[in-house]
C-alpha positions as CSV (number, residue, x, y, z in Angstrom):
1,X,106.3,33.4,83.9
2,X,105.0,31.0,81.0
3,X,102.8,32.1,78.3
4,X,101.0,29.6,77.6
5,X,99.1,29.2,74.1
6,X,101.3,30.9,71.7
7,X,101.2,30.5,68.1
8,X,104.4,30.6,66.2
9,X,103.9,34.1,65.1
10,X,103.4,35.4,68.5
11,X,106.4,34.0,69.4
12,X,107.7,35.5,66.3
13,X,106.7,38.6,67.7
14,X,107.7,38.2,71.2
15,X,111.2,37.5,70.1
16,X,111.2,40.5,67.3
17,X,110.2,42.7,70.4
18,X,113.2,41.3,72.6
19,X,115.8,42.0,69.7
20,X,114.2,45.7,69.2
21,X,114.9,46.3,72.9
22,X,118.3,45.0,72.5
23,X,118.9,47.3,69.5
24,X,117.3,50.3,71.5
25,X,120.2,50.8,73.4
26,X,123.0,51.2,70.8
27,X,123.5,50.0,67.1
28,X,124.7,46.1,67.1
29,X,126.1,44.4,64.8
30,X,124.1,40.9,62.9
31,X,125.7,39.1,65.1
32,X,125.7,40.4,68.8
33,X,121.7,39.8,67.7
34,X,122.3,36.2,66.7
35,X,124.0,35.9,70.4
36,X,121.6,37.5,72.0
37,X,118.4,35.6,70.6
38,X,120.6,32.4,71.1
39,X,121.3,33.3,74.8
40,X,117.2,34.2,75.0
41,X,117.0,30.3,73.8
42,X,115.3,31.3,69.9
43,X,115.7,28.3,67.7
44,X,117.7,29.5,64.4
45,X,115.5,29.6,61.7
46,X,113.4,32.5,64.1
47,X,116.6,34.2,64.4
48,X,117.2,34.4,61.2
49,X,113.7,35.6,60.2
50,X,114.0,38.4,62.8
51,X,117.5,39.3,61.5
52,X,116.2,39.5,58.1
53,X,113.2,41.6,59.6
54,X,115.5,43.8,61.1
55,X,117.4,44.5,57.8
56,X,114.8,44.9,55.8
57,X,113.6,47.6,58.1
58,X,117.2,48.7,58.4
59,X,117.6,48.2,62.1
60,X,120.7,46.4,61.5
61,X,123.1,46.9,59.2
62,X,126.8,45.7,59.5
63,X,128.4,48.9,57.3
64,X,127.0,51.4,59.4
65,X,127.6,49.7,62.7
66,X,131.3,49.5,61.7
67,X,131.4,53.5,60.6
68,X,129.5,54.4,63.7
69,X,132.1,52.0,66.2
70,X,134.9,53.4,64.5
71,X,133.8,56.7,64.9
72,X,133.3,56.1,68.9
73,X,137.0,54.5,69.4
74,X,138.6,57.3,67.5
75,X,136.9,60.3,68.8
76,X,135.2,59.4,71.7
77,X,137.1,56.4,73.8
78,X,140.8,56.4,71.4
79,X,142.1,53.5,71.1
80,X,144.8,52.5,68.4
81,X,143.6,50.8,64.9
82,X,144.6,47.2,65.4
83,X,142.5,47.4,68.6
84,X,139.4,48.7,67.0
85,X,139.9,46.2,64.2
86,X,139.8,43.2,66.7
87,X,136.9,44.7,68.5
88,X,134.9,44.8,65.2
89,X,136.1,41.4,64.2
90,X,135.0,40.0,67.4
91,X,131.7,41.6,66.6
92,X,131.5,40.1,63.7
93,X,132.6,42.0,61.2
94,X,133.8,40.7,57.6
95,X,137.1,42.6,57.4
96,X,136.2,43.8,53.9
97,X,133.7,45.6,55.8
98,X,136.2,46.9,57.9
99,X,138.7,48.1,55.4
100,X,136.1,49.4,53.0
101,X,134.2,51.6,55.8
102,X,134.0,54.9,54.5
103,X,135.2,56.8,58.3
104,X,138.9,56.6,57.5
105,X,141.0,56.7,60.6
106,X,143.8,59.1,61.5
107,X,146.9,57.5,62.0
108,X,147.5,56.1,65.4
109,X,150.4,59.0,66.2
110,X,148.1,61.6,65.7
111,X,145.5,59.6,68.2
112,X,148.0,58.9,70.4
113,X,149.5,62.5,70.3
114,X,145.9,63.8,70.8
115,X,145.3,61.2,73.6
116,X,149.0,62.4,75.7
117,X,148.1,66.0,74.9
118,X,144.6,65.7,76.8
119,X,146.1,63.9,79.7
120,X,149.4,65.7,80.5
121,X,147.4,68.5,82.3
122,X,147.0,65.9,85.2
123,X,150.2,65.4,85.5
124,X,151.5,68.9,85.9
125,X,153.1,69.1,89.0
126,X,154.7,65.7,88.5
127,X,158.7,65.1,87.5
128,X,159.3,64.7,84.1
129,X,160.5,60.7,84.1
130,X,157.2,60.2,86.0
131,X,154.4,62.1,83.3
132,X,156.7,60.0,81.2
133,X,155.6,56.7,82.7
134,X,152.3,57.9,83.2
135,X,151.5,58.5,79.6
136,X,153.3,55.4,78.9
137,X,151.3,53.1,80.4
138,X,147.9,54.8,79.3
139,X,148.7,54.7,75.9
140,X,149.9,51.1,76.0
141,X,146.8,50.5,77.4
142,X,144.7,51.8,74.9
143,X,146.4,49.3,72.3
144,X,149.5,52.2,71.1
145,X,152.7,50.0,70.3
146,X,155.9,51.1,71.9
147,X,157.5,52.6,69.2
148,X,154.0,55.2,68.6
149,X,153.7,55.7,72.3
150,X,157.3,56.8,72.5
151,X,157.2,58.9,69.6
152,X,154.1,60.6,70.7
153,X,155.0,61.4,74.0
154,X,158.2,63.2,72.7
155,X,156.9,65.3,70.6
156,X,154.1,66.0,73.6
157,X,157.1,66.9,75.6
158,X,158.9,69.2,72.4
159,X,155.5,71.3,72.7
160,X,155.1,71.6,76.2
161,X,158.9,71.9,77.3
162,X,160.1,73.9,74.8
């Protein structure tokens, strides 16, 4: 449905209202906002009024959506470091941002280890060569390079079989 009518700032307001909704669900970064008041067809100098708005009310900020992203791929959804860097990047990220973000992460053998270590009771019953692929190919999914995945499903296997 058309409104029809509107002044400038009730479109102003219309369009604040959309990108508050769109923050309600999780923090965003400045620029999944941009996309999404583009996709919602808001001409550019609104968008960047509302981003502003948002800032200045501390709605957005780009530090504290890295930290807080970070700190879901690492302890909540693991995923190895180069993975989460492209994610954030692709987000929009400046990687100063990304390298300066104050929630350091563990190296990726300790997530990886951490990651085999909560799977491998699913496997139990299974031969040894099979967990072994198993884990493989989760942790190469989750971004782990060989060389981490093998070493951390070794030294899974020198706890558990030992």
């Amino acid at each position: 449905m058309k409104r029809k009518n509107l002044t400038p700032s009730d479109n102003f307001a219309i369009n604040l209202n959309r990108a508050l909704r769109f923050l309600s669900f999780r923090p965003r970064s400045e620029k999944e906002v941009m996309d999404y008041l583009k996709k919602k067809q808001v001409d550019e100098l609104n968008s960047q009024k509302i981003i502003d708005k948002l800032k200045e009310h501390k709605f957005l900020n780009d530090e504290e959506f890295a930290k807080w992203w970070i700190e879901q791929r690492t302890l909540i959804k693991p995923r190895a470091w180069r993975i989460i860097k492209l994610e954030l990047r692709a987000k929009g990220i400046d990687d100063d941002v990304i390298q300066n973000s104050e929630f350091k992460i563990q190296n990726d053998l300790e997530t990886a280890v951490k990651l085999a270590q909560k799977r491998l009771p699913r496997y139990k019953n299974l031969p040894k060569l099979e967990i072994y692929q198993k884990l493989g190919r989760c942790l190469v999914s989750k971004g782990f390079d060989w060389e981490t995945v093998k070493k951390s499903i070794d030294e899974v296997f020198s706890k558990e079989y030992n």
